[in-house]
C-alpha positions as CSV (number, residue, x, y, z in Angstrom):
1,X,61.1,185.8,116.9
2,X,61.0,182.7,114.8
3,X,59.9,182.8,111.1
4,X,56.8,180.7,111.9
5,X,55.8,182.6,115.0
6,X,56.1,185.6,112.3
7,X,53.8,184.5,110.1
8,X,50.9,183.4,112.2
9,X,51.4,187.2,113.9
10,X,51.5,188.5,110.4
11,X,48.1,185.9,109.0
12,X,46.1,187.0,112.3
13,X,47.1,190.7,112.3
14,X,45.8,190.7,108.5
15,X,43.1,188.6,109.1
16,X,41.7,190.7,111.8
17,X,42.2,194.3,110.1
18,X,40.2,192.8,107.0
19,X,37.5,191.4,109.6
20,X,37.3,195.0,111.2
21,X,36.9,196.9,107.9
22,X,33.7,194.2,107.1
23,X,32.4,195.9,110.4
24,X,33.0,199.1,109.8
25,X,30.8,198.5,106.7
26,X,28.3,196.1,107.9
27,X,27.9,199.2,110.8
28,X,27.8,202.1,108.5
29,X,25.3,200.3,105.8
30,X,22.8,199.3,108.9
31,X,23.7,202.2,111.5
32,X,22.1,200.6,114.7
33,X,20.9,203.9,116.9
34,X,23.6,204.4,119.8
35,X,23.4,207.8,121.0
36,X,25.6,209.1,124.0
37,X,24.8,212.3,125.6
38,X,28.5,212.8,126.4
39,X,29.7,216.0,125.7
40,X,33.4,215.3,125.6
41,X,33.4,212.9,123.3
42,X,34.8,214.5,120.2
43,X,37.6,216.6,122.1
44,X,38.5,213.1,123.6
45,X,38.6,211.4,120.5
46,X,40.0,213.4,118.6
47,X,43.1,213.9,121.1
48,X,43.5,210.0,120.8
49,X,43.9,210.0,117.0
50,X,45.9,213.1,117.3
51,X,48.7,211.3,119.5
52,X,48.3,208.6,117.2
53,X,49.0,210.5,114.3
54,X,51.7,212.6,115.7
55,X,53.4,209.2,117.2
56,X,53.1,207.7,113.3
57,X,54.8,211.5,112.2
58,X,57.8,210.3,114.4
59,X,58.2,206.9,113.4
60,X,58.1,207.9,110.0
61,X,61.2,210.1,110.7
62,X,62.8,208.1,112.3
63,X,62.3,204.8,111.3
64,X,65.4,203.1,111.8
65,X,64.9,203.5,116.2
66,X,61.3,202.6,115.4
67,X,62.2,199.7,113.4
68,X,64.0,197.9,116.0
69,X,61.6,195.2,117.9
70,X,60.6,194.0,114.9
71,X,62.2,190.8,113.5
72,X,61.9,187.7,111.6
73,X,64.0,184.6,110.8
74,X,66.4,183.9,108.2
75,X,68.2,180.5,107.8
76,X,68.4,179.9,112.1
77,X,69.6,183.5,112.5
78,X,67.7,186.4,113.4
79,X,67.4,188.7,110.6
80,X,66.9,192.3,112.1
81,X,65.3,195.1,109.8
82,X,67.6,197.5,111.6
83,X,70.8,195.7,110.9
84,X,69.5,196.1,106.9
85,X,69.0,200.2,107.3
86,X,71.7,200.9,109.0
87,X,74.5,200.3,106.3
88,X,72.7,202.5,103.8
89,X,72.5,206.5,103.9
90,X,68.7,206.6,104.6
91,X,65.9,204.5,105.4
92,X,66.5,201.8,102.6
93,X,69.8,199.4,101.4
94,X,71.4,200.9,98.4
95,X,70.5,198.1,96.5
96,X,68.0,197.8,92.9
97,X,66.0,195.7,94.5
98,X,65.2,198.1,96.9
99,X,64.4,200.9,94.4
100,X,60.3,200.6,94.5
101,X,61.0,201.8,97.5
102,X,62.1,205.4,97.8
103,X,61.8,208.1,95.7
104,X,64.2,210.9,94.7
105,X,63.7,214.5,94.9
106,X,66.6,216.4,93.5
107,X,69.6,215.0,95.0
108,X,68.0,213.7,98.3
109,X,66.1,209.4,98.5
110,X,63.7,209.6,100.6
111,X,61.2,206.2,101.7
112,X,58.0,206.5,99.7
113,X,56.3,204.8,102.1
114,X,57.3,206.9,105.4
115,X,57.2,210.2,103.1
116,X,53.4,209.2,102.5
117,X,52.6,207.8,106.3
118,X,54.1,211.7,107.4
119,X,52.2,213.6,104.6
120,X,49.1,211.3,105.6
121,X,49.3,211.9,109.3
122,X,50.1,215.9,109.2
123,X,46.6,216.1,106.7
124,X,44.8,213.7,109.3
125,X,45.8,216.5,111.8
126,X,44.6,219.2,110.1
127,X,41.3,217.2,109.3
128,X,40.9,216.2,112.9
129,X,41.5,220.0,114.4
130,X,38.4,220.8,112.1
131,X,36.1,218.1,112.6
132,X,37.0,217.0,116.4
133,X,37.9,220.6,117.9
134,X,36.7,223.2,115.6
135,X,33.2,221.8,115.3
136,X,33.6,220.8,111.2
137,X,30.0,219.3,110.2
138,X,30.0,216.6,107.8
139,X,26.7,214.2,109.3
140,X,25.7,215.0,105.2
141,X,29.1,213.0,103.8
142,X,29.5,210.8,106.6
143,X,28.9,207.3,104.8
144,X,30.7,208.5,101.8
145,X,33.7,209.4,104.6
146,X,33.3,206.2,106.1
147,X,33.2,203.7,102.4
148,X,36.5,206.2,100.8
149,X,38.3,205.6,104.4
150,X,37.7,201.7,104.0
151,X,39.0,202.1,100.2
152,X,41.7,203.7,101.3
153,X,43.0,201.3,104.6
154,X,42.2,198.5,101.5
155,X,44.4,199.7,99.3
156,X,47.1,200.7,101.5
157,X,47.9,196.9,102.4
158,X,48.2,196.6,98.9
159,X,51.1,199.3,98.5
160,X,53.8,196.6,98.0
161,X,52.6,196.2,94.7
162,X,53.4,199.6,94.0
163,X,56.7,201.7,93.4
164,X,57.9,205.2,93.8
165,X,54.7,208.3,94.2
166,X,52.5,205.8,93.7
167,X,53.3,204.1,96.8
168,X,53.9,207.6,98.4
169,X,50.1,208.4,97.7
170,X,49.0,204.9,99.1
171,X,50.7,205.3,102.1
172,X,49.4,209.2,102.7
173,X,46.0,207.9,101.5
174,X,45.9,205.4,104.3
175,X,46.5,207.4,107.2
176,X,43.8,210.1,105.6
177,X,41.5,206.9,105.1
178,X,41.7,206.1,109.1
179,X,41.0,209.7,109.6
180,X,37.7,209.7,107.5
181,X,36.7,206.2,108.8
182,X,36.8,208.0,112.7
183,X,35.0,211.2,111.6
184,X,32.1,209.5,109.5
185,X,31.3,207.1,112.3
186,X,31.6,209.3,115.3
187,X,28.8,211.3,112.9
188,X,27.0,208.4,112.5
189,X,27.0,207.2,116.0
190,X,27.8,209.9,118.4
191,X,29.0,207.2,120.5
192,X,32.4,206.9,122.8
193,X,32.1,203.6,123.1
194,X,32.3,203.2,119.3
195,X,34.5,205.6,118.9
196,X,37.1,203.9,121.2
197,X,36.5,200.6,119.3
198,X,37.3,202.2,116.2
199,X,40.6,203.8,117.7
200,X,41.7,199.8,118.4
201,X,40.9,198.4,114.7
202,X,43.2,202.1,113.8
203,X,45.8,200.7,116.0
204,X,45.8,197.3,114.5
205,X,45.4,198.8,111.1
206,X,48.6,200.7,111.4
207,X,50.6,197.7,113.2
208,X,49.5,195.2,110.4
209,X,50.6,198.0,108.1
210,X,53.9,198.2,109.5
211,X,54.3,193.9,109.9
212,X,53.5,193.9,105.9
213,X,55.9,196.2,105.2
214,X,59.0,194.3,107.7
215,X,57.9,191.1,105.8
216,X,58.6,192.7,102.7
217,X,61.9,194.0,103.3
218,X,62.6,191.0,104.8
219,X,61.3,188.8,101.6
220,X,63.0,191.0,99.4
221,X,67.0,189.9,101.4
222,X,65.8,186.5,102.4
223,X,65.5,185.8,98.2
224,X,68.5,188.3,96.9
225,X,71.3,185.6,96.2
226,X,74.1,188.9,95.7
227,X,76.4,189.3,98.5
228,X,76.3,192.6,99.9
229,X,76.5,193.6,103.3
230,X,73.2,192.6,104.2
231,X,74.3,188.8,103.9
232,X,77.4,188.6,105.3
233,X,77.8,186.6,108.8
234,X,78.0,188.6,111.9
235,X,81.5,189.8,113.2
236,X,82.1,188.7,117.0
């Protein structure tokens, strides 16, 4: 896609995740009453976020296949986030200005950012077997589960600012703050329609996520003036 039609996907994608956390708090601080007397609801629900998390658990292990429809532009020439991880052993180039990026346990680099999107979504599963399936009450810490899970989505757009576990916990902290936003408003509203709503702005929140973090890889090449791999012309 071209780098302009990139950005206005990117500026909308942001702009409407930010406008859906404001609802999510304007709803939660003045809770209208919507009551649904349907008794499915949470098993429902809470097998939608499920596939959702399981789905992020696989992209986060294999992000390179997952990676692939995503592109921008780079001087006239597509510039393909898959054709920059697949010359490096893992997830990221082997390059320094790459190295906010993973993390290193023992002799193994992982991506902080899909370590913390896997950790976040297998902890969202456990938390949604409990409150979804198990029968979990928390109608006492609902708000407070709703106001940390906007913190949380908040500060996860901002993980680009951070390097190594810190970006690991961001990233786990995100998908646990999508989880808490779902549990403390299904309390609050005991509503499917609501409930679905919220699985969209989830959605969204996870796809603008994912666009912030292509932009970044592909800011980070699009500036790098070494020659590596990454910027040398196509063979034919």
């Amino acid at each position: 896609m071209s780098g302009i039609r990139s950005n206005l996907i990117l500026m909308s994608a942001t702009s409407i995740s930010i406008l859906g956390l404001f609802i999510v708090l304007t709803f939660t601080l003045n809770p209208p009453a919507i009551y649904e007397n349907f008794v499915l609801r949470k098993p429902l629900i809470g097998s939608i976020f499920s596939l959702i998390c399981i789905s992020g658990a696989i992209a986060a292990l294999f992000p390179k296949q997952c990676s692939r429809p995503l592109h921008f532009q780079k001087s006239g020439k597509k510039f393909s986030a898959q054709k920059v991880y697949a010359i490096s052993e893992g997830h990221h180039p082997e390059c320094r200005e790459f190295s906010a990026h993973v993390i290193r346990v023992r002799d193994h680099t992982l991506c902080a950012a899909c370590t913390g999107l896997l950790l976040g979504a297998l902890l969202a599963l456990i938390g949604t077997a409990l409150c979804f399936f198990i029968g979990w009450n928390i109608e006492r810490v609902s708000v407070s589960s709703v106001l940390i899970g906007v913190a949380a989505i908040a500060l996860g757009f901002f993980q680009l600012k951070f390097k190594g576990f810190l970006r690991l916990t961001l990233n786990t902290l995100f998908v646990l703050g999508a989880f808490l936003i779902l549990a403390g408003i299904d309390e609050l509203f005991q509503s499917l329609v609501v409930d679905l709503f919220l699985v969209v702005f989830i959605i969204l929140w996870l796809l603008t996520r994912i666009l912030l973090s292509q932009w970044d890889h592909w800011r980070i090449c699009n500036n790098c003036k070494s020659r590596c791999r990454n910027n040398e012309p196509e063979k034919k």
